[in-house]
C-alpha positions in Angstrom: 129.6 74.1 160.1 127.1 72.6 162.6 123.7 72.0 163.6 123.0 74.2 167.1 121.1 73.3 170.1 117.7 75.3 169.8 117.4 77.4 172.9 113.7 77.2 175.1 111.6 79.7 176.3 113.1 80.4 179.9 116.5 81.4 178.5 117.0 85.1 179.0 118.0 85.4 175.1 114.9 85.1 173.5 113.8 87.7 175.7 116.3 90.5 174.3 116.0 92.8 171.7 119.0 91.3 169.5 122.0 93.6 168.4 122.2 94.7 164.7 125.3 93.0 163.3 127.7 95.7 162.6 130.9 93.6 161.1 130.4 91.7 158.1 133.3 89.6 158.8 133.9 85.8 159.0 132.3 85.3 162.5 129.3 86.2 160.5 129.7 83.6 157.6 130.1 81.0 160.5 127.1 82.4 162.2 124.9 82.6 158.9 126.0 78.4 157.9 125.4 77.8 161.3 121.9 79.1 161.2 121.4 77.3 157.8 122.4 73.7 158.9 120.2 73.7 161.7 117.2 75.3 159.8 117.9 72.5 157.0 116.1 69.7 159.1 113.5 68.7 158.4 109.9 70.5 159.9 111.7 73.9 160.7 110.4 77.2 158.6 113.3 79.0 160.0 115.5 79.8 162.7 116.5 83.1 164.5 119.9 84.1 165.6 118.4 84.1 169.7 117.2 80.7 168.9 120.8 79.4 168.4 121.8 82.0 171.7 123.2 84.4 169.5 121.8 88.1 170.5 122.4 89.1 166.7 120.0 90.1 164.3 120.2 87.5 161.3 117.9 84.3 160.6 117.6 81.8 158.1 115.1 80.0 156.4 113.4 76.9 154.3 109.9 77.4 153.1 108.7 75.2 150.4 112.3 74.5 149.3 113.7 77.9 149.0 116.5 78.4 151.5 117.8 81.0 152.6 119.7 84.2 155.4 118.4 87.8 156.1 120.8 90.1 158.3 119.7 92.9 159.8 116.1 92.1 159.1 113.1 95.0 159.2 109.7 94.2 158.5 108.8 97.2 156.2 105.1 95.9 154.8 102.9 94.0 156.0 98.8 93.4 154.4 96.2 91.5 153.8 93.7 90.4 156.3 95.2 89.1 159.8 94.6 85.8 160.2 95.1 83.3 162.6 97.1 80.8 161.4 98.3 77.4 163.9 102.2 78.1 164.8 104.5 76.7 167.1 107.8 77.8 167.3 111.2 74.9 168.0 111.9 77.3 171.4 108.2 76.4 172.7 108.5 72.9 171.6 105.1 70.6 171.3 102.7 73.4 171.7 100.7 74.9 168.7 98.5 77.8 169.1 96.2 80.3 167.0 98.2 83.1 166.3 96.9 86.2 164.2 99.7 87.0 161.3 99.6 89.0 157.9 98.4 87.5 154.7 101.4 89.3 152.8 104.7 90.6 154.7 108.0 92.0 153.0 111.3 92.0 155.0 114.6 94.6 154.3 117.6 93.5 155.3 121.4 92.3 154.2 123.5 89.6 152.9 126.7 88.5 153.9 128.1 91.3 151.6 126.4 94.2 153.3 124.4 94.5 150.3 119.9 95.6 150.4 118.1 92.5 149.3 114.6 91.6 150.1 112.2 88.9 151.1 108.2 88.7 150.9 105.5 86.5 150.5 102.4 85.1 151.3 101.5 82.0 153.3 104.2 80.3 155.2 106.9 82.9 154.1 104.8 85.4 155.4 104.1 83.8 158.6 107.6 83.4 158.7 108.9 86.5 158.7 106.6 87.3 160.9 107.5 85.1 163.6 111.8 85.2 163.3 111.2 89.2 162.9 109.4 88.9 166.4 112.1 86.5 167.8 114.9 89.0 166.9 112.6 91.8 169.1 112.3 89.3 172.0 108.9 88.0 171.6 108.1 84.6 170.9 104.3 83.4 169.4 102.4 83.5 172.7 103.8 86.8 173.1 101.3 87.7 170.3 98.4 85.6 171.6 94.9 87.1 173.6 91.9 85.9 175.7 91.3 82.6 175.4 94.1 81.4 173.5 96.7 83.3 175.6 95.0 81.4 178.4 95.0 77.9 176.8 98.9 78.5 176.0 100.2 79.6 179.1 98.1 76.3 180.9 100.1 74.6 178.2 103.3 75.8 178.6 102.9 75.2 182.4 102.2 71.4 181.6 105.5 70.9 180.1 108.3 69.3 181.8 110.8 71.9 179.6 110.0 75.2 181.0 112.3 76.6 183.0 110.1 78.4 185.8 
């Protein structure tokens, strides 16, 4: 269908807790391509619904080749040490900050069917579920950041000529 604008931190809908998607319906097909073509270019891990200003509860992904949609996404494990791992995020564009994630993380959801399917992994994946799971809550990566890095990032974020104040 199309590649969608990414919206920036400022814009009230990566600040909402998104909706669960209740009708598995056409709109939703359209939603779910949408979300794919624009996570298809090149450098993005994955995009969340919010991202695209959609306050629904569905993101897509491309990690190491594997492509792919969750719906109604829950984070139901997470292990492994937490780490911080560098992340930026295509609604905070240019800034990259430590960001303490999960070694491991498993994710329940939906596909376009309605039907339970699952996504985990280590790495990457794991950082990615991680951080479109927090965008459909309403938090972005320096939501998740403390002390000195939370600091460094807001200075940061205050230096760009993108942030709407």
């Amino acid at each position: 269908m199309a590649v969608r604008e990414i919206r920036l931190l400022g814009d009230p809908v990566l600040k909402s807790v998104s909706d669960p998607v209740k009708s598995f319906d056409a709109k939703l097909k359209a939603l779910v391509t949408d979300l794919l073509d624009t996570t298809k270019l090149p450098g993005r891990a994955g995009v969340a619904a919010p991202q695209i200003g959609v306050n629904l509860r569905a993101f897509s992904y491309n990690v190491n080749g594997e492509i792919g949609y969750i719906i109604n996404p829950e984070i139901i494990e997470v292990s492994g040490e937490k780490r911080e791992v560098d992340e930026g995020c295509l609604s905070v564009p240019g800034l990259w900050h430590k960001t303490p994630r999960y070694e491991f993380a498993r994710v329940a959801g939906q596909n376009l069917a309605g039907d339970r399917i699952e996504l985990s992994g280590t790495g990457l994946m794991a950082q990615m579920l991680q951080h479109e799971c927090d965008h459909l809550d309403g938090l972005v990566y320096i939501d998740r950041l403390e002390g000195d890095e939370r600091r460094a990032a807001m200075k940061n974020l205050r230096a760009t000529d993108w942030f709407m104040r």
